[in-house]
C-alpha positions in Angstrom: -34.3 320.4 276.3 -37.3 322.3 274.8 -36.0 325.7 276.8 -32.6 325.3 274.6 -34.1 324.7 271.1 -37.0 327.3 271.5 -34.5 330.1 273.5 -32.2 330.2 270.8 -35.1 329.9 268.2 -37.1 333.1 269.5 -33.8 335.5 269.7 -33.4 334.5 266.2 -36.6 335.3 265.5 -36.6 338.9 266.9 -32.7 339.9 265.7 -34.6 339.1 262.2 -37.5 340.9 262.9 -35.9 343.7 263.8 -33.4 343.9 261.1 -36.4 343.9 258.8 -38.3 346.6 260.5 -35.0 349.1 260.9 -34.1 348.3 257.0 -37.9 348.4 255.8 -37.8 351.8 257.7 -34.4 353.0 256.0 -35.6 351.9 252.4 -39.2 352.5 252.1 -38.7 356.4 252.6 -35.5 356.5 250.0 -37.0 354.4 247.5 -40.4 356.5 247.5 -37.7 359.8 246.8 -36.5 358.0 243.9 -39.3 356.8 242.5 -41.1 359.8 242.8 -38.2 361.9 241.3 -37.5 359.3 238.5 -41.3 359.7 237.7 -41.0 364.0 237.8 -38.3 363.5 235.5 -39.9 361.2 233.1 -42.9 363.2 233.0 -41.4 366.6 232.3 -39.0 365.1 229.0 -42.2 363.4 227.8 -44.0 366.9 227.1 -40.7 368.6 226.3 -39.0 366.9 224.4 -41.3 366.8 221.4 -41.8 370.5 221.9 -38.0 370.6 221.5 -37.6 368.3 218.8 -40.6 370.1 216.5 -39.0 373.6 217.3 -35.3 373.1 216.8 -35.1 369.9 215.2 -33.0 368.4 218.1 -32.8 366.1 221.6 -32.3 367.6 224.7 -31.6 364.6 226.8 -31.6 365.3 230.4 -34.0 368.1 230.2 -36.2 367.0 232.4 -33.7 366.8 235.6 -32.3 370.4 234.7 -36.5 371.6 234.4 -37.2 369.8 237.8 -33.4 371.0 239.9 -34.9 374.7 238.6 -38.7 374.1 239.6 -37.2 373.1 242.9 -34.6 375.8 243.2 -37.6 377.9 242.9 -40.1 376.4 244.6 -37.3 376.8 247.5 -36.9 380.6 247.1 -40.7 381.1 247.2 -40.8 378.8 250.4 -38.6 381.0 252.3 -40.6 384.3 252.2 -42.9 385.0 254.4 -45.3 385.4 251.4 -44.4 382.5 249.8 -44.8 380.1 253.2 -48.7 381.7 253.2 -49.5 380.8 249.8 -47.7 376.8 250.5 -49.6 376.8 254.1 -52.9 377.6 251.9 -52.5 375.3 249.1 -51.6 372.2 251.4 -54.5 372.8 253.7 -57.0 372.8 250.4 -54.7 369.4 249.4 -54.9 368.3 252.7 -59.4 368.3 252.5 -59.2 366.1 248.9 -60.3 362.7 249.5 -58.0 359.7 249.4 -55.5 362.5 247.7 -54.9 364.3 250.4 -54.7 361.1 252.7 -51.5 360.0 250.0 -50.2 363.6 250.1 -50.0 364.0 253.7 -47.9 360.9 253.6 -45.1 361.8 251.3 -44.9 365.0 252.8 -44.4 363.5 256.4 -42.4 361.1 255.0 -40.2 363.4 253.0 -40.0 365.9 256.5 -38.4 363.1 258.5 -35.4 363.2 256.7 -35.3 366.8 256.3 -34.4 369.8 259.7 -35.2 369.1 262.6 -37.3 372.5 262.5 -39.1 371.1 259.5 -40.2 367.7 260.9 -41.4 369.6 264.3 -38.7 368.2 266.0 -37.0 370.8 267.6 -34.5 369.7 270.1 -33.6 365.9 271.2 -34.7 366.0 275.5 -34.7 363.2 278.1 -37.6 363.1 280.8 -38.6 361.4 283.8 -41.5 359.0 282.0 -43.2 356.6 282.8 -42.0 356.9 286.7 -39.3 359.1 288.5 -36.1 357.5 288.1 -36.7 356.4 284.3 -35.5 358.7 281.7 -37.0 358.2 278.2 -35.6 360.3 275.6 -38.2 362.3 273.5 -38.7 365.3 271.1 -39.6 368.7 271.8 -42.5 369.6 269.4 -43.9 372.9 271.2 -43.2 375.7 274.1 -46.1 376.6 275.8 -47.2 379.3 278.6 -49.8 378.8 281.0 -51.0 382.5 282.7 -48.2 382.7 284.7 -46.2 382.9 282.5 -44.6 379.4 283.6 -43.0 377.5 280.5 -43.8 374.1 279.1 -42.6 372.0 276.4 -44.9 369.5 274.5 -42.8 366.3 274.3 -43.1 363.3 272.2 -41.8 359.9 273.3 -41.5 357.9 270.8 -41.9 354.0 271.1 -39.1 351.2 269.8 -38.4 350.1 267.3 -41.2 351.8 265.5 -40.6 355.8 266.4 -44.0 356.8 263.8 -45.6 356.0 267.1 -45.3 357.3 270.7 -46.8 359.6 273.5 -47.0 363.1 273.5 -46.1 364.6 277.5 -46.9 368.2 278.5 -43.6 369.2 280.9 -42.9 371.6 282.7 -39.1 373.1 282.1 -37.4 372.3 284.7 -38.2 368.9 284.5 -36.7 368.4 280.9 -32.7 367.7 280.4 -32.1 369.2 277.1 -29.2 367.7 275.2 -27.1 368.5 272.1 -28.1 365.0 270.5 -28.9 365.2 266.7 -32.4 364.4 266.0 -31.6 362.2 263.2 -29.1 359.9 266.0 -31.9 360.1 268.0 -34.3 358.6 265.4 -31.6 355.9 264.7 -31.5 355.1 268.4 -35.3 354.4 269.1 -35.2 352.4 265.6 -32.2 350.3 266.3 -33.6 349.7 270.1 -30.7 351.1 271.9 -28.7 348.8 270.0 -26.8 352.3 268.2 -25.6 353.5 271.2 -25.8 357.6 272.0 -22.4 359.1 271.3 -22.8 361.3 273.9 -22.0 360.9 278.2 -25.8 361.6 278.6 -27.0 361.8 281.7 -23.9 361.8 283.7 -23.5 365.8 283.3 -27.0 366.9 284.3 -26.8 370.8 285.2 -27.5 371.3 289.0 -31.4 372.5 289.0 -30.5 375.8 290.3 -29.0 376.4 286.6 -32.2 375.8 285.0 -32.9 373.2 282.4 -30.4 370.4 282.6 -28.2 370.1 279.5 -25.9 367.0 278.2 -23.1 368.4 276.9 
């Protein structure tokens, strides 16, 4: 009797649990975006549009969104140079030192790079590995490549935990030990979030490269 009223009662429990954590994590980021945009907006049509108005005598609605698309349009040509990626790297390493400021900075930006490349959130390439045990394949991220004095390659790869993927375990492998796959790093994400319950569209492990090949791949 008590195993079929509290059964029922703690699946409920974790389905809602779980629902709240995957939309918490889908919201939060996109409503942070918004706000911060709406706010970027706001700000630049407050000090231009009296400037405007004094000058020519007229509104300008909407300014601010055309100033902040062309700040950013900018911002993105500079970030591409080589010159340009020095002076960022500089200024967000003195942002990063600022009390409590660079503690909130270093938060939007993560935040922001998670739902950017792949290359830009150090996620390079979605990999399965043998983890904890051989025979268990947990899927991870490929953060680095790494040489020892041999010349033999690693991979830094982080395995993320479920449902929360901000935290995980970061492996040191050695190359031929990682299957590589063509898996999307934002499915991936969705996958660890959801629990397995979005399933990988994909035939996964099934077409494993033979190990004389190299580094297995999932086609």
């Amino acid at each position: 009797m008590i195993r079929k009223i509290f059964f029922p009662l703690f699946f409920t429990i974790r389905h809602l649990r779980n629902k709240l954590l995957l939309g918490i994590l889908v919201l939060v980021p996109l409503i942070a975006t918004i706000l911060i945009l709406v706010w970027a907006f706001n700000s630049v049509d407050n000090i231009l549009q009296p400037i405007i108005r004094s000058t020519w005598g007229i509104n300008f609605p909407g300014i601010g969104v055309a100033i902040v698309i062309v700040l950013a349009y900018i911002a993105g040509i500079i970030a591409s140079s080589i010159l340009g990626r020095k002076v960022i790297s500089f200024i967000e390493s003195y942002l990063d030192r600022l009390p409590v400021f660079g503690q909130l900075y270093r938060g939007i930006r993560q935040i922001i790079q998670s739902f950017s490349e792949p290359r830009q959130t150090g996620f390079m390439q979605v990999v399965f590995i043998e983890y904890p045990r051989k025979g268990i394949h947990s899927l991870g991220f490929i953060t680095n490549e790494l040489h020892d004095h041999s010349d033999e390659k690693f991979y830094t790869v982080f395995v993320p935990t479920s449902p929360n993927p901000t935290s995980g375990f970061m492996e040191v492998v050695r190359e031929e030990e990682i299957i590589k796959t063509n898996i999307s790093v934002d499915e991936a994400i969705r996958v660890v979030v959801s629990a397995g319950r979005v399933p990988l569209q994909t035939s996964a492990l099934a077409k494993k490269k033979a190990p004389e090949q190299g580094v297995g791949e999932i086609k």
